[in-house]
C-alpha positions in Angstrom: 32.4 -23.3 12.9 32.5 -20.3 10.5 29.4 -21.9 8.9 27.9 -22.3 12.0 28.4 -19.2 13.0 26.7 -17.7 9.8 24.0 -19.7 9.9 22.8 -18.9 13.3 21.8 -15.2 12.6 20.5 -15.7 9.3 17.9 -18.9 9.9 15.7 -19.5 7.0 12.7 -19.2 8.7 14.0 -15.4 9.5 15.0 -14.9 6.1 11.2 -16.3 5.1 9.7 -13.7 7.4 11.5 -10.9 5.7 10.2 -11.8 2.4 6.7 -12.0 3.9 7.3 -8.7 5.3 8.2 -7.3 1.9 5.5 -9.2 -0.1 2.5 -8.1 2.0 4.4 -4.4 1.7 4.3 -4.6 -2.0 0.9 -5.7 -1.8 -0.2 -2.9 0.7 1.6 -0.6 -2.1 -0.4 -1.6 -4.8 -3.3 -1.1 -3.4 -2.0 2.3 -2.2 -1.4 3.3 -5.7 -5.0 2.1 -6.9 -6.8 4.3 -4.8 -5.0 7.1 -5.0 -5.1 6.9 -8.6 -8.7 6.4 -8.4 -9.3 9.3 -6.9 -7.3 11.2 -9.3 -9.3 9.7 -12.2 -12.8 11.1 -10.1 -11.4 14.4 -9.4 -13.9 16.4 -10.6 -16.6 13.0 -11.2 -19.9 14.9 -9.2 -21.4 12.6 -6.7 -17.7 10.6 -6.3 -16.5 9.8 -2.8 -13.0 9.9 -2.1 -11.6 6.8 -0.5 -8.7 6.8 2.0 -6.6 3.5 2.9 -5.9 3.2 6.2 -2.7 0.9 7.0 -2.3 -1.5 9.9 -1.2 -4.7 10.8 -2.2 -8.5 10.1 -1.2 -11.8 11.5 -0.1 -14.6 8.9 -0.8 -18.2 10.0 2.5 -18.7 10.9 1.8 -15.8 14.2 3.8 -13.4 12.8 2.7 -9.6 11.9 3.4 -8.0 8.6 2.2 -4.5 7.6 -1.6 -5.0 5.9 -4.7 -2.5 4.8 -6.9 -1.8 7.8 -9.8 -0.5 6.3 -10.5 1.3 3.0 -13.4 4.2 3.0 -14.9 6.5 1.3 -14.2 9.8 3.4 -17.2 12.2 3.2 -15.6 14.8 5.1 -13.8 15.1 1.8 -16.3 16.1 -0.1 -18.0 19.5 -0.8 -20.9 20.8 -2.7 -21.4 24.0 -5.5 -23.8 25.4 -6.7 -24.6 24.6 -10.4 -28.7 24.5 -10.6 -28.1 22.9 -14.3 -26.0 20.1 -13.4 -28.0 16.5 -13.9 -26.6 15.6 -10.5 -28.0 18.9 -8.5 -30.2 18.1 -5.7 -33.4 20.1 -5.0 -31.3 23.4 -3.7 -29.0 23.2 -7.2 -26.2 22.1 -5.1 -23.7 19.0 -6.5 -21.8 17.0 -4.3 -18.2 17.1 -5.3 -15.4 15.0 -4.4 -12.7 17.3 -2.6 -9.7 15.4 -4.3 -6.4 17.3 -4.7 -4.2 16.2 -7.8 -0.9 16.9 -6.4 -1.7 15.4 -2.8 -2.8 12.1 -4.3 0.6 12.1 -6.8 2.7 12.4 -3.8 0.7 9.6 -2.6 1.2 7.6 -5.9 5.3 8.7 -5.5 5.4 7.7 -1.7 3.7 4.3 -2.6 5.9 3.9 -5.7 9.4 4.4 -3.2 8.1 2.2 -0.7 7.5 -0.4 -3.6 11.7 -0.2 -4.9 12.3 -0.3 -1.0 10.2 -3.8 -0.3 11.5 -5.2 -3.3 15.2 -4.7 -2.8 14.9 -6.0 0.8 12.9 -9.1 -0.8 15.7 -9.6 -3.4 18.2 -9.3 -0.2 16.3 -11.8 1.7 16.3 -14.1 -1.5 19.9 -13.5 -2.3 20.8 -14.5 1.5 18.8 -17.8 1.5 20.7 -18.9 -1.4 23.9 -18.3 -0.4 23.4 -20.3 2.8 22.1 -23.1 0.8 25.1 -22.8 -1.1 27.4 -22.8 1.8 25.5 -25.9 3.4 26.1 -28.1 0.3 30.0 -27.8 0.3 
């Protein structure tokens, strides 16, 4: 009954679902890190638009939710313009449109992404760990 007992809370299918969970959270991570870092590599790019990732949910086949990108755009309220008449870029007025990207901002973004990562992987590895164990258990 100590078997039984154990293998109530921790069902495989559960188990599954957690490394879904942490799978699609390492993917939504990734591409986390992407944009951020490429909007650091357009920072001062005239005429760039900086993107922003926008985080929501999504159903997998099996009905269940899991964390998932929502919508990636490029955010124009993000952007301002200087004057530089030479510029190849400057419009009729000499203005450039300029991507209004902050370095540090977008790090901590690339640093928040890159914590959640370690965190979805350890509970993956947990998950993983578990489901062997109980197939352990069940073949004694």
């Amino acid at each position: 009954t100590a078997i039984l007992t154990l293998v109530e809370p921790c069902k495989a299918g559960s188990l599954q679902e957690a490394q879904q969970h942490a799978s699609a959270a390492l993917e939504v991570n990734k591409i986390r890190t992407r944009i951020a870092a490429e909007n650091m590599a357009n920072a001062s790019s005239a005429g760039y638009i900086p993107k922003s990732i926008y985080v929501g949910q999504t159903r997998h086949k099996n009905g269940a939710y899991t964390v998932g990108i929502a919508k990636i755009e490029r955010d124009k309220s993000r952007v301002h313009y200087e004057s530089d008449p030479t510029h190849p870029q400057a419009d009729a007025n000499g203005n450039v449109s300029m991507p209004g990207v902050n370095p540090l901002v977008e790090m901590m973004n690339m640093q928040e992404s890159k914590n959640d990562s370690e965190r979805a992987l350890k509970a993956y590895e947990v998950a993983t760990n578990m489901r062997h164990q109980l197939i352990r258990m069940m073949n004694k």
